[in-house]
N, C-alpha and C positions, 0 to 999 in steps of 0.2 A: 804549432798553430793549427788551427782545425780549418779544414779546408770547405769550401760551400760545395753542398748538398748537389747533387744532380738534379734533385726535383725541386731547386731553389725558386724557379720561375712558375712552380705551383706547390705553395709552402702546404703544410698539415691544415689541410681541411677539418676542425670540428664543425659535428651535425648539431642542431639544436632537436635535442631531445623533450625538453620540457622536464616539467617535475612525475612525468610518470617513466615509471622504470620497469623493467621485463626482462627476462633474461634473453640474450642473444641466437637463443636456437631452441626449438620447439619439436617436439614429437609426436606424428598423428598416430590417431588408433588405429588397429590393424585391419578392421573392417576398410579405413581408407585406402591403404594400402592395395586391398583387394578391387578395389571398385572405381581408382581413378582413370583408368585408362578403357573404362566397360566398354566405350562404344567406339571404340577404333577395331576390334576384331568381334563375327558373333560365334555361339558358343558351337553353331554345326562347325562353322569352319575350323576352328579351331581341333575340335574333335578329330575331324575329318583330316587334318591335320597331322594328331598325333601319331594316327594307326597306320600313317604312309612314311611319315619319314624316319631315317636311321640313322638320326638325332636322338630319339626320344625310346624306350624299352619300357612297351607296356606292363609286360608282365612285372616284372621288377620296380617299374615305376620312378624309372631313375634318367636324366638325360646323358649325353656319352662324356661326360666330362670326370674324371678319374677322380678316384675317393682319395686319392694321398700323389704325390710324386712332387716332383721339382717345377718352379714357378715356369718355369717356360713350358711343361708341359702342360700346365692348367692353362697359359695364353692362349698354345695353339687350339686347345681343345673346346674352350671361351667363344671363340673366334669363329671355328667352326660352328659351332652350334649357333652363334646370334647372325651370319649369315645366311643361314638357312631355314631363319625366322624374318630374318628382313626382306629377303628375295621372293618368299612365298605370299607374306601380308602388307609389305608395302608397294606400291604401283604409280607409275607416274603418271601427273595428270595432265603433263605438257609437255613439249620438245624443251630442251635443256636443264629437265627438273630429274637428278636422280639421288640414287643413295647407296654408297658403298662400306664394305667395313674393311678395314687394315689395323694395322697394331703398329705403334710409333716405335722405333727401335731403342732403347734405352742406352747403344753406347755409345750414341750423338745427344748427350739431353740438352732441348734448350733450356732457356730461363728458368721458367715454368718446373722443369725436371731437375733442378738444383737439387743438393742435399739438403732436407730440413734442419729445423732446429738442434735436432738430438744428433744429426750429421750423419743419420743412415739413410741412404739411397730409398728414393721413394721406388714402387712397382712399377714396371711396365705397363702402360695404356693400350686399349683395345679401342681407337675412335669410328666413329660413322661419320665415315665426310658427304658431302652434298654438293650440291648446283642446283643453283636458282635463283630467281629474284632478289635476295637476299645474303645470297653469297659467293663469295670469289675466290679464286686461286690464288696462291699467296704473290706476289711479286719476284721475277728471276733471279734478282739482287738481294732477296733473302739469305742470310745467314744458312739454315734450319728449313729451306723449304718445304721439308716433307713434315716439319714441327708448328707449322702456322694453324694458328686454330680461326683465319676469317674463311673457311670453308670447313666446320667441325659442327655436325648439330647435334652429337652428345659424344658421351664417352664413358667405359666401364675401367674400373681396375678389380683385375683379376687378385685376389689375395689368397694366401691361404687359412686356412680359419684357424688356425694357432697362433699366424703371425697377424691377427685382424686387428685387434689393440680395441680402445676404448670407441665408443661413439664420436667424442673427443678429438681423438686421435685420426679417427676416418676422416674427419671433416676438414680437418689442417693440413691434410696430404691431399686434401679432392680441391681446398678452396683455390690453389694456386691457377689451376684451368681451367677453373671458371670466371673469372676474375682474367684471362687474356680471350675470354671469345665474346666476355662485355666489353673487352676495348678494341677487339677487331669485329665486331657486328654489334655497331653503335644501336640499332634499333631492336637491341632483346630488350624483353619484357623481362623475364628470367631463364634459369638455366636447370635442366634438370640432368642430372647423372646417377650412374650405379655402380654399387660397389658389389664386385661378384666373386664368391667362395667357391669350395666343392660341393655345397649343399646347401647354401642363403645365398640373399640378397638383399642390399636395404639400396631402399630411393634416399639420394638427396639431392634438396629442391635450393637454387640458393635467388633470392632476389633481394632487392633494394632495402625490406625489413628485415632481413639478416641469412636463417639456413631455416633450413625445418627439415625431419629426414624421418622415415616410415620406422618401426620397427622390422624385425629381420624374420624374411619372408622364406619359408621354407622353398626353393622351387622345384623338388624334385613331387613334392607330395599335392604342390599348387603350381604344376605346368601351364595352366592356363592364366593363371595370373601373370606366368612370367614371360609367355607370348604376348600377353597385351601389353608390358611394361616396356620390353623390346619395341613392340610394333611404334608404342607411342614415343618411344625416343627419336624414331626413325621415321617420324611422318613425313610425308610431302605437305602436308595443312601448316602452313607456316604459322599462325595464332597455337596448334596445338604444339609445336615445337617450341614457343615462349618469343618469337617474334611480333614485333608491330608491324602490319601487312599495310598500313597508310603508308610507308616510306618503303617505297621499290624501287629498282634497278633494272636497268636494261645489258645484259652480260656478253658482253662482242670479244673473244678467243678466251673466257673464263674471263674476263676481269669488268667490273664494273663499269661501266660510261658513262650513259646518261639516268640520271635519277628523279624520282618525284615525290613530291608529297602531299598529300590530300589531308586537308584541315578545314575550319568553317574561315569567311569572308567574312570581310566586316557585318554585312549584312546577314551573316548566321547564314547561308548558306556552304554546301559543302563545295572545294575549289583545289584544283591541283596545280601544283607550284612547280615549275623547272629546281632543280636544286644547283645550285654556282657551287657547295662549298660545306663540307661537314667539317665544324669548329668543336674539335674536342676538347675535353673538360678533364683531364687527366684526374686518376682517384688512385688513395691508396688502397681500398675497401671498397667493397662492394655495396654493404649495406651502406644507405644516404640518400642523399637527392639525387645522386646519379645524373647531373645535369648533361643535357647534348646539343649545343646549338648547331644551326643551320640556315647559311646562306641564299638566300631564292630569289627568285624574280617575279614580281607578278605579269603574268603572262598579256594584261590588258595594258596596264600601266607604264611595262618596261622597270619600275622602281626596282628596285634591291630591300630586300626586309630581310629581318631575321626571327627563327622558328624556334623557339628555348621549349624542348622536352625536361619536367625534373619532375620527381615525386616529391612530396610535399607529406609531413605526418599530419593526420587528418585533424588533427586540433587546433593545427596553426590555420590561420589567414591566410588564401589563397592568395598569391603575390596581384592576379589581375586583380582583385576588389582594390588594392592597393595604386596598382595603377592607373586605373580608372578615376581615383581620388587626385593622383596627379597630373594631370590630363594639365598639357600647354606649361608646366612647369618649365621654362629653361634649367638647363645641366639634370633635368633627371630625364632618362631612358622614356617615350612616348611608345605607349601602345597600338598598333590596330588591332589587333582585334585576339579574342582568343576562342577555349576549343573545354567543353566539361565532360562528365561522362565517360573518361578514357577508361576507365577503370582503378582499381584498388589491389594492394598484393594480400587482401583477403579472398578477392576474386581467385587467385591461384593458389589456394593452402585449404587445409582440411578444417572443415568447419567447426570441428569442436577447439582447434586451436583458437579459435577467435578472441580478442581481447588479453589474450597470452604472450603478444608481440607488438610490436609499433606498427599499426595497420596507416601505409602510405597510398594518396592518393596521385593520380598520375596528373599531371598539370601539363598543357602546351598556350602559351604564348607568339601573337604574330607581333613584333616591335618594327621600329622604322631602324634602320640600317646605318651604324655608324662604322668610325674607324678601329684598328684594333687598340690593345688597349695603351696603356703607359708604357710598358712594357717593351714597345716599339720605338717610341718615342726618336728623332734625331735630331734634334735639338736644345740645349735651355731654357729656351724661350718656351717651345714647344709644349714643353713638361710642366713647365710653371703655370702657365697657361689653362692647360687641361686638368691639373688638380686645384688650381684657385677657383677655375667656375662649378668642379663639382662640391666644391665646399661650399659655393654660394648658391647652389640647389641642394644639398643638405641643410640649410638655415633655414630654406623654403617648405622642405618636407617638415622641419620640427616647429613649426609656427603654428600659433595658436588655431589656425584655421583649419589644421594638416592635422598635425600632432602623428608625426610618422619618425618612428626612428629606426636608423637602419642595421646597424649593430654589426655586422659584416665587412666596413670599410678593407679594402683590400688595392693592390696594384692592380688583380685581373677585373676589379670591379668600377675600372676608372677608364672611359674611353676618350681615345682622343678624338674632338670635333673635326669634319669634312676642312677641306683644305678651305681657306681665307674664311671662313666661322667668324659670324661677330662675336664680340664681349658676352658670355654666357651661356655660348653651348660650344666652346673652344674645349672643353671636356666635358663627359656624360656622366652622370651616375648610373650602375645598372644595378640587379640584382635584389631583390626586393625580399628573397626566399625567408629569410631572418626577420624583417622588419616585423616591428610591434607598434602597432596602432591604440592609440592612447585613447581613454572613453573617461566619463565622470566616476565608472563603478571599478574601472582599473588605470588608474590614474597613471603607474610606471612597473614599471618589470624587473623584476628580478636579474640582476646580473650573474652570467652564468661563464665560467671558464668553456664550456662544452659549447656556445654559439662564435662563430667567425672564424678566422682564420690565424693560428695559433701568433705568426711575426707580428702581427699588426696587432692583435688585441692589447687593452689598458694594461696597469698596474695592479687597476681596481678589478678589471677583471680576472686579471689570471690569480688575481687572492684569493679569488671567492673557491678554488680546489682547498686549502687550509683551513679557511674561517670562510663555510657557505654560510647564507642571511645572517651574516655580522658586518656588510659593507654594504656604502649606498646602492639606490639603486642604479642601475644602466642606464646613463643618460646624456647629453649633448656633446658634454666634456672627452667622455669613454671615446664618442666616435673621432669627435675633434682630436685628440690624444691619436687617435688608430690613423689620422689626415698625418699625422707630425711623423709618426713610421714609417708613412707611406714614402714620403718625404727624403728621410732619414735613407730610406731604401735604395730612393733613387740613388741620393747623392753618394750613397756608402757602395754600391753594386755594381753602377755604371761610371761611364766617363760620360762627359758632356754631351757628345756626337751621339749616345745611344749606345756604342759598344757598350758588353761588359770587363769589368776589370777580371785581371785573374782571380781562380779562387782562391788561391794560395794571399791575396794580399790582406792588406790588415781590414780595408771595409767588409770585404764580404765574409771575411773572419769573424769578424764581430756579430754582421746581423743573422749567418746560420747557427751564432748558441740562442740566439733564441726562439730559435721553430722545435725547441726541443719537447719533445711531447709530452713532459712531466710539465703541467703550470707552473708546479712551484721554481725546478729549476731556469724555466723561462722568465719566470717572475725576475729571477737574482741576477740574470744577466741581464734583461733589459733595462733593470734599474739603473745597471751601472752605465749607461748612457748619458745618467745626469748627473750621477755622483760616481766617479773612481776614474779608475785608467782606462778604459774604454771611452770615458766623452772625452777625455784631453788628445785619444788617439783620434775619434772620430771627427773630431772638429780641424784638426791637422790635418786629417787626410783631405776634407770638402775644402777648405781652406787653398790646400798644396794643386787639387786635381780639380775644383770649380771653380775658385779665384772668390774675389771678396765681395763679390753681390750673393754668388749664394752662402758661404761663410754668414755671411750675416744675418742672412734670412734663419739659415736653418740655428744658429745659435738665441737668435730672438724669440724665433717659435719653441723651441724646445726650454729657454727657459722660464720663457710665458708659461708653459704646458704645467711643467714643474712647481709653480706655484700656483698654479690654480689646482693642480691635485691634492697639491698643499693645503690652498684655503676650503676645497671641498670636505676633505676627508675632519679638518677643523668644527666645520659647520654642523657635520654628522655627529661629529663627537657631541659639540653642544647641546644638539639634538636628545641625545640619549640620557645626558645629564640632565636635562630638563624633566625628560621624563620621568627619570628613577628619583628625582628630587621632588614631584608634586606633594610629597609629605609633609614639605617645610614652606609651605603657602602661609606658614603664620608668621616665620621670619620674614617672608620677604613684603609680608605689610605692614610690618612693624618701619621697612626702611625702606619702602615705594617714593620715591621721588613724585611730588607733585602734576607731574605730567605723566605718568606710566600708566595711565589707564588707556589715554588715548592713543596709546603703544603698544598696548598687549596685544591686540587682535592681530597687529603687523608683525608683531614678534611671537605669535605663539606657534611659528614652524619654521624656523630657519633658512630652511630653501626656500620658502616663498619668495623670501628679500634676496636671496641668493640667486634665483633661476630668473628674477626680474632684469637682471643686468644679460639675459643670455644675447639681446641683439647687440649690444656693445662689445661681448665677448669675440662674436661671428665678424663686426665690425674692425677688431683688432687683426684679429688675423687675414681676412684679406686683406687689411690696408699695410702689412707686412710683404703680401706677395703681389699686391700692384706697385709698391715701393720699386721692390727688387725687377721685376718689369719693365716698368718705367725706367730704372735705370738701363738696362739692357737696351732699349730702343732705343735711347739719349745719348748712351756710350756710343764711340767708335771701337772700344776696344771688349773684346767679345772674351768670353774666359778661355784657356786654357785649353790648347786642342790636347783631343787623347793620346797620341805618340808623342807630345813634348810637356808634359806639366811642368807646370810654374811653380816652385815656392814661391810663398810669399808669404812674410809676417808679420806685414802693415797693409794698410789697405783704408785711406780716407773716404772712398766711395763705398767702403762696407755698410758705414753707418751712419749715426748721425754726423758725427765729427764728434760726439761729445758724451755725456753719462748724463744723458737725460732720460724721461723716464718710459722704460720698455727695456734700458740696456743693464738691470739689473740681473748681476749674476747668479747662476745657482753654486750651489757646493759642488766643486770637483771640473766646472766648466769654466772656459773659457769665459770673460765677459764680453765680447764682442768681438770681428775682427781689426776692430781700431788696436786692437792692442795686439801684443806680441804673444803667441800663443806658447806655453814652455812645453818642450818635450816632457813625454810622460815619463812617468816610473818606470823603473824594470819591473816586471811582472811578479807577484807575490804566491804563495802557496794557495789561497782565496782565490786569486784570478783563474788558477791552473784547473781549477777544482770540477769536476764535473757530478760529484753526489749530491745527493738531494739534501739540501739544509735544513735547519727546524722550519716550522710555518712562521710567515711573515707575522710581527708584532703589529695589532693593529692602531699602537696606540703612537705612530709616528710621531715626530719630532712639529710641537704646535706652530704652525707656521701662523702668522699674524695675517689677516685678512687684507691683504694689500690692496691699496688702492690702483687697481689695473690699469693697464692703459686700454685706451679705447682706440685710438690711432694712430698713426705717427707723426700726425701734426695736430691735431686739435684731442683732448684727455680732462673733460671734465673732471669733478671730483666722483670719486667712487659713490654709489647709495646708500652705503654703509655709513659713509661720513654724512652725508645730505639729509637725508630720509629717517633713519632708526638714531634716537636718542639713549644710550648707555644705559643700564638702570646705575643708578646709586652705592648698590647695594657693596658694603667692600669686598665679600667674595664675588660679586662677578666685571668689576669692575679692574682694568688693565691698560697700561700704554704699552704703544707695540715697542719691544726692545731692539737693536738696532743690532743685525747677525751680522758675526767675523766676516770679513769679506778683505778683500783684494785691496791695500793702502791704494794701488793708482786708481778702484772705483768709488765713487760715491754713490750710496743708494740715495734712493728716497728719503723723504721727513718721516720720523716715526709718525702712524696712526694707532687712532686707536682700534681695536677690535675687540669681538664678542670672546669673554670668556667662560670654559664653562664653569658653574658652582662644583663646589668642593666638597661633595658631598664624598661621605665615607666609603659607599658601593660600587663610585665612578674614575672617582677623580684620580691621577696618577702624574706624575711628576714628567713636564715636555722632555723631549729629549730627541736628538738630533738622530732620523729616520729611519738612515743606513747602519747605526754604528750597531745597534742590534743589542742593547744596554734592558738588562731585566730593570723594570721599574718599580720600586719598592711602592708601597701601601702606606698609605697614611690615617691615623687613628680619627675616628670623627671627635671634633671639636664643634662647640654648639653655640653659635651667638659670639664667638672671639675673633679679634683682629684678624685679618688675611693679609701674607704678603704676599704679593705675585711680585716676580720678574724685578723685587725689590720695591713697589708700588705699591703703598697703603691705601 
């Protein structure tokens, strides 16, 4: 059984890339090389320089570092030489600001010094540690204290140049420390390091747009180059070392205390903030938004805010335009104020790279200060709570007024409201970095595997790695769908109090196969949530460890979910078929139904009549999770504390009491927990499987456009039935057929729904979703009888 991840409580971050592509790492000219660092040393000094120290051999023109020997004699010899470049051109410009070099000892390695991939031992490091503002001694309680890198303001590996390997190669042995001195000095901008031979050296540069690294710089023939490369690694100027010098420290026995940060005020002036609290954003990668929040105080006010630093690629929507738009929204995240101009990580790269890379711009945000996230949570109630009102500020953001979708839905992206919070900001939305802002000239956006957070993304979305632009767009549904994992999360991860379960148990089993970083195989395990032995385990488990208010909730909303992905993915098909059919405009006026004119403009885009029902949709589901609420406050009897769960395999307070309509079931689920839920299967060679499958078929199983429910007491009839008149015509004309289901449920009354024509280029025979069934081809036929579903 696969056990949850350690970094369960911050799953696979993907970045939204957009449709422009670059490759990952960049190489400046060598003129850059030569000239980045011109104005940290000038050329007398340097000069003046070479002819005194015995470091460097004029005549010979060579520094003391040995043409051939064993790697520890190139450290020591490394070592020597770049101390005697830092001591002479670096200078302190303050009490408590200096700069030392040591060599890490490689037969303590930490983390960071692991065996790579190929499982040969990386080099031993040459670092320059620091004090300052900006950095501190590691803590006593360190593991590896002489191995902490939040006092390291670079670092060389000495190699030898036979064993130097690819460019490639250099970068995947250098990324790992630099990648731990972004997570122990939250405020780098970037990181620059070198890699040093008996005769070269290349820079590399790594920040939030990926790596970029110099070509390989001769230094015995260009010593002055390689004094200013030294000097600049080892500055005192904190901006030239790649730090942000707004966020400072005050350093009492080497360790950080009191901090601040200077940003503009509401009023656009510049204002320094106490800091309470640096909220890290754990990453796997370096390249990304890099996000850092930060807890403050306003110093006039007394308030609490909080200070969100992230890069942003500069083609998306700055998330404040965004916020600004939401302004007094209940459950979405409230702005004060923010900060432009921070800069760009083209500002730090070699100019001819430009447009070679994802050029990211820097964003900071001042918000109003809430609680932490779901994640926290210690209660039921609690939980239910704070992701019912962020759903009901997602319906806000996606309304015609807004037109904002967020597309990131996550558990870190849901906060819980301040203690006794009325009805609607009892949880926040935050996070805006993703959202897609809807306009007349870009109506909807492409769904992309590569945007949000791998556990929570759709179905729809994690398709789109197989078949990109062959699936609808990213829309209300997708996030609504990422609300239901969120969900799912809670109930499968934690116990009711907030602990979590162990990893080893079957919930958190389940929801770590789907952070798996491959789409497609995330696609096949979280499918099986609605169809296979994972929902009959999943709904056992919320059932056994939540009791039967949230059993019920989560089996309604998940199979609500499932057929609206159903009727979406239906509509889209329709869609396409209409289009590749506009050839046969002569057949279908040959049998236009008397009324269909004044029906076509309503029917000529599918989602139009589709996306019309979105406030009933958003409707259903809160009135699912004020249900289960409402019950919780009304009950005496509270679910299942976490050291005693309760089976249970009835439960009259689950639901309705009956199979009315919301409690129709999916394939492979539970219908409700009024019923008795049957232990799963034993596990099959499928379930076990961890390879990557073919690409998802996209011509899933046609689910009939069900007449949804809207609430759990009052359920018009759908629009479908109301509004849009059938055409006539007998290819597209269908009664919905009534699916295999469970003798003790009764579904719904068949309806009828939209099918699509039959044409020879489209059409392909339904077929039930999961089973994975190649669809044969049907010959065109022209003007003859059609059966559907047995229906002439």
């Amino acid at each position: 059984m696969a056990s949850l991840p350690t970094n369960m409580a911050n799953p696979t971050q993907q970045h939204a890339e957009g449709i422009h592509q670059h490759p990952s790492m960049t190489t400046t000219t060598e003129e850059y090389a030569h000239s980045i660092y011109r104005r940290v040393a000038q050329d007398h000094e340097i000069e003046g320089f070479l002819h005194q120290t015995d470091t460097f051999n004029l005549e010979s023109r060579r520094w003391a570092i040995p043409p051939s020997g064993t790697i520890n004699g190139l450290v020591d010899a490394a070592t020597q030489v770049l101390w005697t470049i830092v001591s002479r051109f670096v200078r302190s410009t303050g009490a408590g600001v200096t700069r030392t070099v040591t060599t890490l000892n490689p037969d303590s390695p930490p983390e960071a010094q692991k065996n790579d991939q190929a499982g040969s031992a990386p080099s031993p490091i040459v670092v320059i540690r620091a004090s300052g503002p900006s950095f501190e001694e590691p803590p006593t309680t360190t593991v590896w204290p002489s191995k902490s890198f939040s006092n390291v303001a670079s670092y060389i590996i000495p190699k030898s140049g036979s064993e130097m390997g690819s460019v490639k190669e250099v970068v995947q042995e250098m990324e790992p420390y630099a990648r731990r001195i972004f997570e122990q000095q939250p405020n780098r901008l970037f990181v620059r390091c070198l890699l040093l031979t008996e005769n070269h050296a290349r820079l590399v540069h790594f920040d939030r747009a990926g790596v970029e690294t110099t070509p390989l710089i001769d230094i015995h023939q260009h010593p002055d180059t390689f004094v200013r490369i030294i000097t600049g690694l080892a500055s005192v100027d904190e901006r030239t070392l790649g730090l942000d010098d707004s966020i400072q420290w005050t350093i009492v026995n080497g360790r950080k205390e009191k901090g601040t940060l200077t940003t503009t005020n509401p009023s656009g002036a510049l204002k320094t903030y106490p800091i309470l609290e640096h909220i890290p954003i754990p990453r796997d990668t370096i390249a990304g938004r890099g996000t850092n929040c930060w807890r403050v105080r306003d110093p006039d006010s007394l308030d609490e805010l909080v200070v969100k630093d992230s890069w942003r690629p500069d083609y998306m929507v700055a998330e404040h335009e965004l916020l600004e738009l939401a302004h007094d929204i209940p459950g979405v995240v409230q702005m004060v104020s923010y900060e432009t101009g921070r800069g760009e990580t083209k500002d730090f790269r070699c100019p001819n790279t430009a447009g070679k890379c994802h050029n990211r711009v820097a964003a900071r945000t001042m918000m109003k200060s809430y609680g932490k996230s779901i994640d926290f949570f210690t209660s039921a109630l609690q939980v239910l709570c704070a992701i019912r009102d962020a759903i009901a500020g997602h319906q806000r953001l996606v309304s015609d007024d807004l037109k904002i979708l967020h597309r990131d839905i996550s558990h870190n992206n849901i906060l819980i409201g301040p203690d006794g919070a009325p009805e609607g900001v009892r949880g926040v939305l935050i996070d805006l970095d993703a959202a897609f802002k809807a306009t007349n000239g870009l109506p909807n956006v492409t769904a992309d595997f590569n945007i949000g957070t791998r556990i929570f993304q759709s179905l729809c979305v994690l398709s789109t790695y197989d078949i990109p632009g062959l699936l609808p767009a990213h829309d209300y549904l997708d996030d609504l769908e990422s609300f239901f994992y969120v969900l799912a999360y809670t109930f499968l991860v934690h116990l009711p109090n907030g602990s979590r379960a162990s990893s080893q148990d079957e919930g958190p089993s389940i929801v770590s196969r789907w952070d798996n970083p491959n789409a497609s195989i995330a696609w096949r395990h979280k499918s099986r949530i609605f169809s296979g032995r994972d929902g009959l385990i999943a709904a056992k488990v919320v059932e056994r460890t939540w009791g039967p208010i949230c059993s019920s909730l989560f089996t309604k909303f998940g199979d609500w979910m499932s057929d609206m992905r159903h009727e979406k993915l239906a509509v889209h098909r329709q869609r396409g078929t209409e289009e590749a059919n506009e050839d046969d405009s002569d057949d279908d006026e040959d049998e236009a139904s008397d009324g269909e004119e004044e029906h076509r403009a309503v029917d000529s885009d599918p989602f139009t009549l589709f996306y019309s029902r979105r406030d009933a949709h958003y409707a259903y589901v809160l009135g699912l999770f004020d249900e289960a609420i409402n019950k919780f406050r009304s009950s005496a009897t509270h679910p299942p504390s976490a050291t005693a769960p309760v089976a249970s395999s009835t439960s009259n307070s689950a639901g309705s009491g009956g199979t009315g309509p919301g409690d129709a079931p999916v394939r492979g689920r539970v219908p409700s927990s009024d019923h008795h839920i049957p232990d799963p299967p034993p596990p099959t060679a499928q379930d076990m499987e961890v390879e990557q499958e073919p690409p998802l078929n996209i011509t899933p199983h046609a689910p009939t456009l069900v007449d949804n429910p809207l609430s759990p007491l009052v359920r018009p009839p759908s629009p479908l039935q109301c509004v849009i008149q059938l055409r006539r015509s007998a290819r597209i004309r269908v009664l919905r057929q009534k699916q295999n289901e469970d003798s003790t449920t009764t579904r719904p009354s068949p309806v009828r729904t939209i099918q699509p024509r039959r044409s020879a280029r489209t059409t392909k025979r339904h077929r039930e979703e999961d089973e994975h069934i190649d669809v044969p081809r049907v010959k065109r036929t022209k003007k003859s009888p059609t059966t559907v579903n047995g229906v002439h």
